[in-house]
C-alpha positions, -999 to 999 in steps of 0.1 A, spaced: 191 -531 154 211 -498 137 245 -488 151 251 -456 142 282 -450 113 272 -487 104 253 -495 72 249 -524 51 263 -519 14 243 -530 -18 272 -558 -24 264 -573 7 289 -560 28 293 -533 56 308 -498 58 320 -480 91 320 -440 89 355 -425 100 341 -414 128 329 -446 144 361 -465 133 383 -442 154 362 -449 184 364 -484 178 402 -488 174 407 -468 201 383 -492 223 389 -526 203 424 -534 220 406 -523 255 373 -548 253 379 -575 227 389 -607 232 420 -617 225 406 -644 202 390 -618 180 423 -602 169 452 -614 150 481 -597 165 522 -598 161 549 -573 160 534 -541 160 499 -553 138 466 -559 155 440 -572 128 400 -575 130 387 -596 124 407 -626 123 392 -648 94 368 -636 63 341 -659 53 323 -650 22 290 -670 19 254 -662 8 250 -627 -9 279 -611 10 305 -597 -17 325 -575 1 341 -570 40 369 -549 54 399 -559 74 410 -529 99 440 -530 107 459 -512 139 493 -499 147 493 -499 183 530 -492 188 551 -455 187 571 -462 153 555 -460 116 549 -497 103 546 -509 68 535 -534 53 525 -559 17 493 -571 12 496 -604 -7 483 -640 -10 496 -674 -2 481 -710 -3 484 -725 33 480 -769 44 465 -768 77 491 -805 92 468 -828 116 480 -808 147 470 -775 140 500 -759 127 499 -746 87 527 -749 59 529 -729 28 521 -751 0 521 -744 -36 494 -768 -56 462 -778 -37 457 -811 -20 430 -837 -31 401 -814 -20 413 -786 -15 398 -756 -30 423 -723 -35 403 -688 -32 428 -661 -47 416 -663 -82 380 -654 -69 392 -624 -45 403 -588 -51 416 -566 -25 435 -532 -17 453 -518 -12 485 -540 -17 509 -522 4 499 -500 40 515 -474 54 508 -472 92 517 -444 120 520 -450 157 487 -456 172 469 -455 136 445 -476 114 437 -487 80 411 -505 65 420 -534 34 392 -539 13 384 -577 3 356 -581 -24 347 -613 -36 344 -618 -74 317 -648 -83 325 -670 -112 302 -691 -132 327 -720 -132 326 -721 -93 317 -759 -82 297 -761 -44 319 -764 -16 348 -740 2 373 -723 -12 401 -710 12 435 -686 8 453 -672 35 461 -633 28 496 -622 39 506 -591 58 545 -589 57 565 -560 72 590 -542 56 618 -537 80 635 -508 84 670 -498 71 694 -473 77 706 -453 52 745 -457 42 765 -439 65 741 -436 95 756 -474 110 770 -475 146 809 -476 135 826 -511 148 861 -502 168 879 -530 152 879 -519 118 893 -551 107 862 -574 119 839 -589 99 801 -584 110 763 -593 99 734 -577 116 702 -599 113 667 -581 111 636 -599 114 610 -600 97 571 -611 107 542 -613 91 505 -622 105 481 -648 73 446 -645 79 420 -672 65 398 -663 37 369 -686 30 344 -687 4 314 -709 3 295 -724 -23 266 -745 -16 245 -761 16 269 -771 42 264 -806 51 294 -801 79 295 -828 108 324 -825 137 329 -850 166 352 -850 197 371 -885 199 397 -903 216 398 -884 247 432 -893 269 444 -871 302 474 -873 320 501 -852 337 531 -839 324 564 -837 341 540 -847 375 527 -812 374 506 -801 344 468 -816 343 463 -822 300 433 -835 281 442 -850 244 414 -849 219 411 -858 182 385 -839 162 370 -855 136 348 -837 103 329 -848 78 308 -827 57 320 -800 27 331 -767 47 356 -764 75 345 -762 116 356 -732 135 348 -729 174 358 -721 208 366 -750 232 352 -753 268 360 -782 293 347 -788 327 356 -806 358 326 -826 375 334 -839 406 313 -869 418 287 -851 440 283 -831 408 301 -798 407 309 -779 381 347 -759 376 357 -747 345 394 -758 340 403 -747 306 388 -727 276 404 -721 244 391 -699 217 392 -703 175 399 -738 170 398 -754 134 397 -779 111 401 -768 77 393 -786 48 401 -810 31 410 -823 68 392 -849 81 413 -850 115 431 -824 135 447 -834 170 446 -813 199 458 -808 236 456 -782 260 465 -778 296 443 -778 326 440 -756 353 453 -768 390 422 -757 410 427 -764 449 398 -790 455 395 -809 421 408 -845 420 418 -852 383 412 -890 395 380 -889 405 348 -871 385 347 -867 351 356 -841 323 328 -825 302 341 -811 263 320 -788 245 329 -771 211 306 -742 200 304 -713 176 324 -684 186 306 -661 209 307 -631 184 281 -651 162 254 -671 172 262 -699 199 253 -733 189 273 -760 198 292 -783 172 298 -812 193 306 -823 232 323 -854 250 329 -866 284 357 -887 298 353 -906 332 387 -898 350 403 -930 371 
């Protein structure tokens, strides 16, 4: 199927004319789902992970200012540990297994300039070495703002000259995954040690563990249903972009579900399925049930 502005480039990769990107950043913030952009501060970001694998060599991040002040921002790299509950720590030297990208990635530009309600595409190409083993190589690229400052002189005055102040500013920044994949996947995932129970008396919450196997990470949305025992079906909880990075072989997760008026969390059963994302093909990665008491 064609999309007009859309075209495949010769490296692989694909190119968005001007006009077609304006239409989409003005729409993307309206009709995606919230899964599909990486957002903090004043920064929206599609998509929100780069895989490079088979002949693709190069892919564009487009990136949004959706707010009604100028943004700026550094483009850099950093070298992220995904911990067994999710979260992610900046490390500096690779675990056993773990496979840094940065050396095999160019991108620009470093630093962007953004006006209110404008976009920018960074350009990621991926540079293919001969030294490369199979398996998946992953960085996190960095997108750090620089706060503003006021110039000398333009600072609210403080009545009592004689006080001593300190003005904090924050400063955020948004990492997105970059993946590159050498090799057949032989990738396996599995849904274990399913627990429930209430928190605080009030909140319904399934535990899981997921488990991989394989040589490339797992990346899916989560869906769980509520089957009562004459067999209906209600969707209590769905969470989007769930992962487990390599070199994990575990990754623990919980979620809250929904109070529904007519479901009896001690009776029935709760079904667990973990797909593909529904941008790509949908295929599902692995499902589990646990009988509730």
């Amino acid at each position: 199927m064609q999309f007009p502005g859309l075209s495949v480039t010769a490296s692989g990769g694909f190119r968005i004319s001007l006009l077609l990107r304006g239409l989409l950043i003005v729409a993307l913030f309206a009709i995606a789902p919230l899964s599909e952009i990486s957002a903090q501060g004043n920064l929206l970001i599609l998509p929100r992970r780069v895989v490079f694998e088979g002949a693709m060599k190069s892919q564009e991040l487009t990136l949004a200012n959706p707010g009604n002040d100028s943004a700026t921002y550094v483009v850099s790299i950093v070298q992220m540990r995904m911990k067994d509950d999710g979260s992610f720590e900046v490390v500096t030297l690779p675990d056993s297994g773990q496979l840094f990208a940065d050396k095999y990635l160019r991108f620009y530009p470093r630093t962007v300039k953004l006006p209110p309600k404008k976009s920018q595409v960074v350009k990621m190409q991926f540079v293919k070495s001969a030294k490369m083993t199979p398996g998946e190589y992953r960085s996190h690229i960095y997108f750090r703002a620089i706060p503003k400052y006021k110039v000398r002189g333009e600072e609210e005055k403080n009545s009592d000259t004689g006080a001593v102040t300190a003005k904090l500013t924050p400063v955020f920044g948004i990492t997105i995954p970059v993946i590159i994949r050498i090799g057949e996947q032989n990738t396996q995932v599995s849904l274990d040690n399913l627990a429930f129970e209430v928190q605080n008396d009030t909140v319904p919450k399934l535990k899981l563990n997921f488990v991989r196997t394989g040589n490339f990470s797992v990346f899916g949305d989560i869906l769980v249903k509520h089957i009562s025992d004459q067999g209906k079906e209600t969707k209590v909880a769905s969470v989007k972009g769930i992962a487990v990075y390599t070199p994990n072989l575990l990754r623990k997760f919980q979620c809250n579900l929904e109070r529904i008026p007519g479901i009896d969390y001690k009776s029935g059963k709760l079904t667990v399925v973990y797909s593909t994302p529904v941008d790509t093909k949908i295929q599902k990665l692995a499902t589990a049930e646990l009988i509730l008491k």
